[in-house]
C-alpha positions as CSV (number, residue, x, y, z in Angstrom):
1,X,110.8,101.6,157.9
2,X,110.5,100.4,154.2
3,X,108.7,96.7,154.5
4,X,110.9,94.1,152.0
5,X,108.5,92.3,149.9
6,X,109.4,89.7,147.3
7,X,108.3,90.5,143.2
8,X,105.2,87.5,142.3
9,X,107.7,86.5,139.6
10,X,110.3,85.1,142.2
11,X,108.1,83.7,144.4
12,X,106.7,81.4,142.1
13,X,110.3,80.6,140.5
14,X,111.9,80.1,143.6
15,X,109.6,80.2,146.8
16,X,110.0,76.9,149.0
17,X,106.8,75.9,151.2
18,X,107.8,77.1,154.7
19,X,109.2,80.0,153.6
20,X,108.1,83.4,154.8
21,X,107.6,86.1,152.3
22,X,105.9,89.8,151.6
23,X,104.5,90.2,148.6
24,X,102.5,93.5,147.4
25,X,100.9,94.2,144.3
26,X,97.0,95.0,142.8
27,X,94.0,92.1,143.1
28,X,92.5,90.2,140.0
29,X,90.0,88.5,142.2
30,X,88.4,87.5,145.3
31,X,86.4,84.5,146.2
32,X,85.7,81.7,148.9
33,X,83.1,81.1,151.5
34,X,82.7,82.2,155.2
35,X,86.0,80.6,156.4
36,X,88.2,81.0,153.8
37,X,88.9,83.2,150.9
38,X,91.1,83.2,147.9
39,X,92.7,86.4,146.7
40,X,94.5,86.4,143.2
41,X,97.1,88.7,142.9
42,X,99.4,90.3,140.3
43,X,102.3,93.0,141.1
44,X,103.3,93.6,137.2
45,X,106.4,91.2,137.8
46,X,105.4,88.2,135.2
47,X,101.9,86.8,134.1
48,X,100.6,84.9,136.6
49,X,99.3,85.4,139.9
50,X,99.7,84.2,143.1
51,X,97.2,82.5,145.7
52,X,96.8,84.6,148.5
53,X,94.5,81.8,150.9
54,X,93.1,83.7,153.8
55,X,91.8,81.9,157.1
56,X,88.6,84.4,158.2
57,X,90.1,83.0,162.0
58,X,93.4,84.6,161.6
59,X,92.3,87.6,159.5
60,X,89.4,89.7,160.3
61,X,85.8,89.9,157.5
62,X,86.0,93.6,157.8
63,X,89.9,94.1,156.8
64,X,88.9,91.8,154.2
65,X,85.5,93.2,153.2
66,X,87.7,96.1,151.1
67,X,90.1,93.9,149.5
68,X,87.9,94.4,146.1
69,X,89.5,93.5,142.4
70,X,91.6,96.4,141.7
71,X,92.8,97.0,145.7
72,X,97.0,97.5,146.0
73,X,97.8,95.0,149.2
74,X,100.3,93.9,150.7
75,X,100.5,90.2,152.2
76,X,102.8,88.7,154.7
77,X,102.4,84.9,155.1
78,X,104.0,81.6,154.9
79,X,104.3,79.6,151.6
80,X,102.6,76.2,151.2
81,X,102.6,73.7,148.7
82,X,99.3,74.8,146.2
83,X,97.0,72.5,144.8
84,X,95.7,75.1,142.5
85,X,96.6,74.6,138.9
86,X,99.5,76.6,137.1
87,X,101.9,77.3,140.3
88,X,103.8,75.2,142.9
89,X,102.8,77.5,145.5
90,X,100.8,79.7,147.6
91,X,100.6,82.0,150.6
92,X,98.6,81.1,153.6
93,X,98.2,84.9,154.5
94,X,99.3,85.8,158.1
95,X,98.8,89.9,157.8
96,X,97.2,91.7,155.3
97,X,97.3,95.4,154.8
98,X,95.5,97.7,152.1
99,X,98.0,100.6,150.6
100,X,94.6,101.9,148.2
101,X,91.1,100.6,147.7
102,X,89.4,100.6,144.4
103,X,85.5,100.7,144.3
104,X,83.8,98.1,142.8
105,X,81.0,100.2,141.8
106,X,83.5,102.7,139.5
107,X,86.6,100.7,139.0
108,X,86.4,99.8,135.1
109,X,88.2,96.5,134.8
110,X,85.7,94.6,137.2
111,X,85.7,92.1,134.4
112,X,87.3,90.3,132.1
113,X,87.1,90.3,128.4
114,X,87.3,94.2,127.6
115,X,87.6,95.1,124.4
116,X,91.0,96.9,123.0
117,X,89.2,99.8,121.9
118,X,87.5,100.0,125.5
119,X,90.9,99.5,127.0
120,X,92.5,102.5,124.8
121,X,90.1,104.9,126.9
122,X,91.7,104.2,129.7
123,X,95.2,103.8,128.8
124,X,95.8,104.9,132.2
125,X,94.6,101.4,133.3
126,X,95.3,99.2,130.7
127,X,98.4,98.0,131.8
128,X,96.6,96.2,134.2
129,X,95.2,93.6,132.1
130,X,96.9,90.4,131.1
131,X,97.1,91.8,127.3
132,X,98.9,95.3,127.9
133,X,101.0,94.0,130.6
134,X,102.4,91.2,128.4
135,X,102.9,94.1,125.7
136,X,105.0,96.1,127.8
137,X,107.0,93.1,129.3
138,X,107.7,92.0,126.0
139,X,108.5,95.8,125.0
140,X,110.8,96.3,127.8
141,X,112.9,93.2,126.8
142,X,113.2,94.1,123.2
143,X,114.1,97.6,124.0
144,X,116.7,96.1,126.2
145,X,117.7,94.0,123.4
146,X,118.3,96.7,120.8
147,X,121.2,98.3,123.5
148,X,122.9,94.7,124.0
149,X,123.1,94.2,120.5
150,X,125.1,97.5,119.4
151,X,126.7,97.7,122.3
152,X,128.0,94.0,121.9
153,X,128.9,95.1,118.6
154,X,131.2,98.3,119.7
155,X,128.5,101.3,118.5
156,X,128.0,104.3,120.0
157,X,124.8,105.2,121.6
158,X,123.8,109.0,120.4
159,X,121.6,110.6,121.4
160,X,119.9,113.2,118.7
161,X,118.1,116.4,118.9
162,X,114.5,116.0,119.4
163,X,113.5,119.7,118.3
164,X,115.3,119.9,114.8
165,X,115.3,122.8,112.4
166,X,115.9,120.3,109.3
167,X,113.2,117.8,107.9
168,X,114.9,114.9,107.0
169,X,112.4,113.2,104.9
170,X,111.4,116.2,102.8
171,X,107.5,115.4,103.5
172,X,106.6,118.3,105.6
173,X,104.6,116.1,107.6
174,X,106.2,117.7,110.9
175,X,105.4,119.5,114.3
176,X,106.0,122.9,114.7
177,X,107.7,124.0,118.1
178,X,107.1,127.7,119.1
179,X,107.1,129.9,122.1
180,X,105.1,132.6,119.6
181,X,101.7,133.9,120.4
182,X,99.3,131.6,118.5
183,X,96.8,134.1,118.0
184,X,98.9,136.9,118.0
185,X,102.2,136.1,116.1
186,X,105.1,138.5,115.1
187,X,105.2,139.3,111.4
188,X,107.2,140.3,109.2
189,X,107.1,142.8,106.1
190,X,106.0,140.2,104.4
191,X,103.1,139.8,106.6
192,X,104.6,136.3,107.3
193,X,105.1,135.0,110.7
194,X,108.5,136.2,112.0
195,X,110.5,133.3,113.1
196,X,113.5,135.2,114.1
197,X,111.6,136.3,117.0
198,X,110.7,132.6,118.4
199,X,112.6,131.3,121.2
200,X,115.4,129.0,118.1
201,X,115.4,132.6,116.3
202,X,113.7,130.6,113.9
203,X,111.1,128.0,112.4
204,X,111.6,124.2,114.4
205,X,110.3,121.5,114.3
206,X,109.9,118.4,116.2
207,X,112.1,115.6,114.5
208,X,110.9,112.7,112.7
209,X,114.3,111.2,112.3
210,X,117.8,111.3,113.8
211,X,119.4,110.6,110.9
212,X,121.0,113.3,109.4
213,X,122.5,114.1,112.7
214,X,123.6,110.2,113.0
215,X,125.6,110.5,110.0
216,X,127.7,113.4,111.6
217,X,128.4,111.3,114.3
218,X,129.4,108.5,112.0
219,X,132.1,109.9,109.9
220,X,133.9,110.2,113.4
221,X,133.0,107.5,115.6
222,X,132.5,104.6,112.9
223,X,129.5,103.2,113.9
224,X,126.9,104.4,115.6
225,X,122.9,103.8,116.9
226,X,119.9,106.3,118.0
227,X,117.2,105.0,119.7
228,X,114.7,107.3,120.6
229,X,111.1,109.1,119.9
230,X,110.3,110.5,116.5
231,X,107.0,111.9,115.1
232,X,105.1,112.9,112.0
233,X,101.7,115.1,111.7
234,X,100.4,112.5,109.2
235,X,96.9,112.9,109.6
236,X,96.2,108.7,108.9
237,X,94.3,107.4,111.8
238,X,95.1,104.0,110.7
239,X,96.0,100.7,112.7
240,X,99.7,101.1,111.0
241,X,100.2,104.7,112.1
242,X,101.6,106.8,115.0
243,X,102.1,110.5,115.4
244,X,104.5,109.6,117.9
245,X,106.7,106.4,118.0
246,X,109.9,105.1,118.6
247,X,112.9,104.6,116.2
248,X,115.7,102.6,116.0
249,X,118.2,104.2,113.6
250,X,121.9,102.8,113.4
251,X,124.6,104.5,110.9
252,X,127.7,103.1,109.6
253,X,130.8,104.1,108.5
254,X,132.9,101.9,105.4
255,X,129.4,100.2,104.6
256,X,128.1,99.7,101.4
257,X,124.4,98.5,100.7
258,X,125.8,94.8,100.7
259,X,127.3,95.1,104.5
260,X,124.1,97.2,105.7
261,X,121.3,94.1,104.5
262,X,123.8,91.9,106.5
263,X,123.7,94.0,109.6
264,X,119.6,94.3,109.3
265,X,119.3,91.1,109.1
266,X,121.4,89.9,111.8
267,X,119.7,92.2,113.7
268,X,116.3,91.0,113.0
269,X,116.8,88.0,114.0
270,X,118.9,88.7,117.2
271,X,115.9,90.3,118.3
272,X,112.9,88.0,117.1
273,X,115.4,85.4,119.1
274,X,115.7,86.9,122.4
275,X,111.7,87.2,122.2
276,X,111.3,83.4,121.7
277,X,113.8,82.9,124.4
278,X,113.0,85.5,126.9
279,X,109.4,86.1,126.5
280,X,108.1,82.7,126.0
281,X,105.5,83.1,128.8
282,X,103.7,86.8,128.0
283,X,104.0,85.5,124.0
284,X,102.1,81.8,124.8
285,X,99.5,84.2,126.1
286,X,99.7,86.6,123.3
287,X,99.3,83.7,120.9
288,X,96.5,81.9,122.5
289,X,94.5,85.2,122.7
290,X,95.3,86.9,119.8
291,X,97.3,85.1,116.9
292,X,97.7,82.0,116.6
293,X,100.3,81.4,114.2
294,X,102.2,84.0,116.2
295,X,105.1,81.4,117.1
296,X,105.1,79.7,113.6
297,X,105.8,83.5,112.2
298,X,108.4,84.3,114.1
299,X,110.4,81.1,114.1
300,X,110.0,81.5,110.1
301,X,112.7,83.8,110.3
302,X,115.6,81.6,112.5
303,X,117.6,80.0,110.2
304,X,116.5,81.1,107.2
305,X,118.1,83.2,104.5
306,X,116.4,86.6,103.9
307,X,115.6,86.2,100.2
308,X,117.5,89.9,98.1
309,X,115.4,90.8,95.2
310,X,115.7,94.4,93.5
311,X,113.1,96.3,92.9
312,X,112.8,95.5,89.2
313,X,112.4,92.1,89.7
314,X,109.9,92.4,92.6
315,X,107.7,94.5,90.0
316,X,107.9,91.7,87.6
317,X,107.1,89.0,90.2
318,X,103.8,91.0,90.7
319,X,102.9,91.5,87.5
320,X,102.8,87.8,86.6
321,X,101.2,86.8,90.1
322,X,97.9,86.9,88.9
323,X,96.7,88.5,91.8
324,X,93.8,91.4,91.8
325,X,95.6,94.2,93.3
326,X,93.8,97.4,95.2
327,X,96.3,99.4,93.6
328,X,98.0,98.3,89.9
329,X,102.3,97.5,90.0
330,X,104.0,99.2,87.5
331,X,108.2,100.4,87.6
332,X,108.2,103.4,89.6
333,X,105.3,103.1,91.5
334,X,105.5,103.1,95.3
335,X,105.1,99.7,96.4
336,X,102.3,99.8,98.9
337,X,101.7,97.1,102.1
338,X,99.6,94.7,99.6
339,X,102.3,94.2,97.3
340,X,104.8,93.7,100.0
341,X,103.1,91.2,102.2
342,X,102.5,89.3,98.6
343,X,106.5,89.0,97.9
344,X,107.1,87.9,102.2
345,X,103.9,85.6,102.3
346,X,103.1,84.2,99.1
347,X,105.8,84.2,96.7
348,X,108.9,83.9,98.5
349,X,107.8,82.6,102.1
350,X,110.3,84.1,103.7
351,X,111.3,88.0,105.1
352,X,112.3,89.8,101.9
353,X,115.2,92.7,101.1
354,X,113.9,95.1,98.2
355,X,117.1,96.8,96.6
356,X,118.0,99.1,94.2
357,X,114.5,101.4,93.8
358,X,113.5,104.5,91.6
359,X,115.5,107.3,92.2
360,X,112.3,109.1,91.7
361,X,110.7,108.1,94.7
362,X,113.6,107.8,97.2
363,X,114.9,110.8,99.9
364,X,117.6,112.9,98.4
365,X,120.1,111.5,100.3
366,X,120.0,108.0,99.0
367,X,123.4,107.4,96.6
368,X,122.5,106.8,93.0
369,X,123.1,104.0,91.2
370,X,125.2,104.1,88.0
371,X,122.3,103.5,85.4
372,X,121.0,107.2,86.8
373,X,117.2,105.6,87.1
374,X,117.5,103.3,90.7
375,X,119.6,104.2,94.5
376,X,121.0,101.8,96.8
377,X,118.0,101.8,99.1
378,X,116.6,98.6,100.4
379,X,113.7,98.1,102.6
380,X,113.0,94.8,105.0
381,X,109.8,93.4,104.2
382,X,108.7,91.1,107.1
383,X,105.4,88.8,107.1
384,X,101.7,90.1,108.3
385,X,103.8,93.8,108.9
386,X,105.5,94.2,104.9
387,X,108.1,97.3,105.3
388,X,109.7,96.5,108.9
389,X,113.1,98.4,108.0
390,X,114.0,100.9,105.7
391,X,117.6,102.4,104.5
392,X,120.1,102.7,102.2
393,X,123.6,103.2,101.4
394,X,124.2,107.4,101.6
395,X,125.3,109.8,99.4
396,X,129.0,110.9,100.1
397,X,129.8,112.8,97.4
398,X,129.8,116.7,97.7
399,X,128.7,117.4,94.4
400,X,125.9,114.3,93.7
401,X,124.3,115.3,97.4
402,X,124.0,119.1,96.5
403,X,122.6,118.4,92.9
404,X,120.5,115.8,94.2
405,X,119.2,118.5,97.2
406,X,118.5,121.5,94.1
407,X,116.6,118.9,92.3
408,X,114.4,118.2,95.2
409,X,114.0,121.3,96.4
410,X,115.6,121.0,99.7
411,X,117.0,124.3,100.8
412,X,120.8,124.2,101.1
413,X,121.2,126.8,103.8
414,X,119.1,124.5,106.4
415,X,121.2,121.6,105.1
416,X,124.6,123.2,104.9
417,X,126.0,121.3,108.2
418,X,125.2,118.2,105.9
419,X,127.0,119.3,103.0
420,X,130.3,120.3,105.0
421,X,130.9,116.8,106.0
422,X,131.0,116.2,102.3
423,X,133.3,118.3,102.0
424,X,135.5,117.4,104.7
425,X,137.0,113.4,104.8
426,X,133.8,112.4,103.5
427,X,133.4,108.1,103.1
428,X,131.5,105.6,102.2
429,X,128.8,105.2,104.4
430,X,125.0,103.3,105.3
431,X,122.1,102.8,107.5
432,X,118.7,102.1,108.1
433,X,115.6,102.9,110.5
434,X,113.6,100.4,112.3
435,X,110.3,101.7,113.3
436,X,110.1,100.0,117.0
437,X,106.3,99.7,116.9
438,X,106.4,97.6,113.7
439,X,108.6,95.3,115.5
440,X,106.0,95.3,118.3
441,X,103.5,95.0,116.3
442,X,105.5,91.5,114.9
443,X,106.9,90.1,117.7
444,X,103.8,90.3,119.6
445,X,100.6,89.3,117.1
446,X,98.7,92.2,117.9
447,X,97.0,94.2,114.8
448,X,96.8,97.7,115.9
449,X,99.9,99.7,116.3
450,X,98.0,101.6,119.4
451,X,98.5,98.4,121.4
452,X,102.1,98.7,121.3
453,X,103.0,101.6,122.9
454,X,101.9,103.1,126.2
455,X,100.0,105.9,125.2
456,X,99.4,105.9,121.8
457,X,99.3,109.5,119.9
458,X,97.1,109.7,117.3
459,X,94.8,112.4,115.2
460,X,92.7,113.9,118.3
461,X,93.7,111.6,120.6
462,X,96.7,113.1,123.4
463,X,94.6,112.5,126.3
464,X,97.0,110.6,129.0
């Protein structure tokens, strides 16, 4: 018969002294003398732990003797006031039973203070520790978040091909998916690989956007969000970069770039919200381990205007800052993470929308301006993280999009699914993409995007 037990996280909200309770979960610690011990344990639930106090005359030394840090347990007992610091109660242990040991002499977090490069060699552990398991909590609530907030606002959820035969960023930066003979591939007269004979009947991909296929949707359901894995075989084994990661990607019908800044922004600081209110515990801990201006950086952007400066103007404020830059600002250079932490930290003090950018360094299927040099792109540029969200206002004319496609190269016949709804009640329409790690990576003050996701995939690194 399955045994109730009670999660940590509602015994110490709720739990009463006299109360009985079962509680389960993995042990931080172990101490105490010859008559009694103290066992600190954790079940994933919240941050703390909860005082297990066991009386060696109601529970045997040897039942004890392999309760060791790391051991999954289960305790039955009675709950009594607790004079320990940091919780209102404890459990004077009536029954203890062991579901798995863990060997002190092998089991890697015997200790504390690991270091988060240690702890990325066993990601399989990590979220264990106090640090990951406040990651994920906090991940968990902001993923919920993301739902609650398009769904409140009437947008469909869509879900979009992962294995795509388009690249919708035009970088090449993608990974092949094949059923072909590595070492042995079909060719063709051309001595080429023949694609036709691979399971697709030709060359795919796996996607680093859902965007192209969120703008079908779109144009017939009015408003849309994806929300799902993306990646890119960018060889940058960076603190910034993932070859895997998440994406938030919403796409709206009737907007123009003025209605898609207001929607980013609202959504920004929906989310950074909920975090201060629903995550106040894992982020106190987050703050006093890791950053500790994390709370002033986030409440920076509650009740604040985002301040909207194009991109010409952005270029000018960095010209005359004064500041020694790694890499020199000119008009129609690619703003790099220097220049955009400059604008959000120092000159403006506040989150920053860049608008209106070169047309020359902007995806094809951003809509031009009417000067012919700048498209209505804009890009969120948030404190300590610079571009948090990118977008723009799209294309919808049949005749702009294909010229646009022929100057860049892009083949039409991949794209031609694209075109037709262009060609068909084509509107008005925008969106943006908000790279869920780079959200992590602010809301929680850690400095290495691989400490924001589970299992982080980088350049030779797809071990768990």
């Amino acid at each position: 018969m399955k045994t109730p037990h009670t999660r940590i996280h509602d015994v110490l909200k709720h739990g009463r002294p006299g109360q009985e309770v079962t509680v389960k979960g993995w042990v931080r610690s172990r101490r105490g003398n010859k008559q009694v011990q103290f066992i600190a344990l954790n079940d994933g639930s919240c941050l703390q732990t909860i005082q297990i106090v066991v009386d060696l005359q109601t529970i045997d030394a040897e039942t004890l003797k392999a309760i060791t840090t790391g051991a999954c347990i289960r305790a039955d007992g009675m709950l009594a006031a607790s004079p320990a610091k940091g919780q209102n109660v404890e459990i004077q242990a009536r029954e203890l039973k062991m579901y798995g040991s863990a060997d002190p002499a092998n089991y890697p977090l015997q200790k504390k203070g690991h270091s988060l490069e240690f702890l990325r060699e066993i990601a399989h552990l990590r979220p264990r520790t106090n640090t990951f398991g406040a990651v994920l909590r906090v991940r968990s609530v902001m993923a919920y978040a993301i739902h609650r907030f398009f769904q409140q606002r009437g947008f469909v959820y869509l879900h979009t091909p992962i294995i795509t035969g388009s690249d919708c960023e035009g970088a090449g930066e993608m990974f092949r998916v094949t059923t072909l003979d590595a070492k042995t591939p079909p060719l063709n007269e051309h001595a080429a690989v023949d694609f036709s004979q691979d399971f697709f009947g030709r060359e795919t991909a796996l996607t680093v956007s859902g965007q192209l296929e969120g703008e079908l949707a779109a144009l017939a359901l009015g408003q849309i969000y994806t929300f799902g894995p993306t990646f890119r075989a960018e060889n940058s084994n960076t603190a910034r970069h993932l070859a895997e990661f998440w994406m938030v990607e919403p796409e709206m019908a009737f907007y123009e770039l003025p209605d898609n800044m207001d929607l980013a922004e609202e959504f920004l600081k929906y989310l950074v919200q909920t975090a201060l209110d629903d995550c106040s515990v894992d982020l106190e801990f987050l703050s006093a381990h890791y950053d500790a201006d994390l709370f002033e950086r986030l409440r920076s952007t509650d009740g604040v205007a985002f301040e909207r400066l194009s991109y010409g103007d952005a270029v000018e404020l960095l010209k005359k800052s004064g500041k020694n830059f790694e890499f020199p600002v000119s008009w129609g250079c690619d703003l790099q993470a220097e220049h955009e932490r400059y604008l959000v930290e120092e000159c403006c003090k506040r989150p920053v929308i860049l608008t209106d950018y070169p047309r020359a360094i902007k995806a094809f299927y951003m809509k031009g301006n009417d000067d012919g040099r700048t498209v209505r792109a804009m890009d969120v540029l948030f404190p300590r993280i610079g571009e948090i969200i990118g977008g723009s206002e799209r294309e919808s004319d049949h005749a702009a999009l294909l010229q646009r496609m022929r100057e860049m190269h892009i083949p039409e016949q991949d794209l031609w699914w694209y075109l037709e709804t262009r060609r068909f009640g084509s509107a008005p329409h925008s969106g943006f993409g908000l790279g869920f790690e780079r959200l992590m990576l602010f809301i929680t003050g850690m400095a290495n995007i691989r400490d924001v996701i589970p299992f982080p995939r980088t350049p030779k690194n797809a071990s768990f």
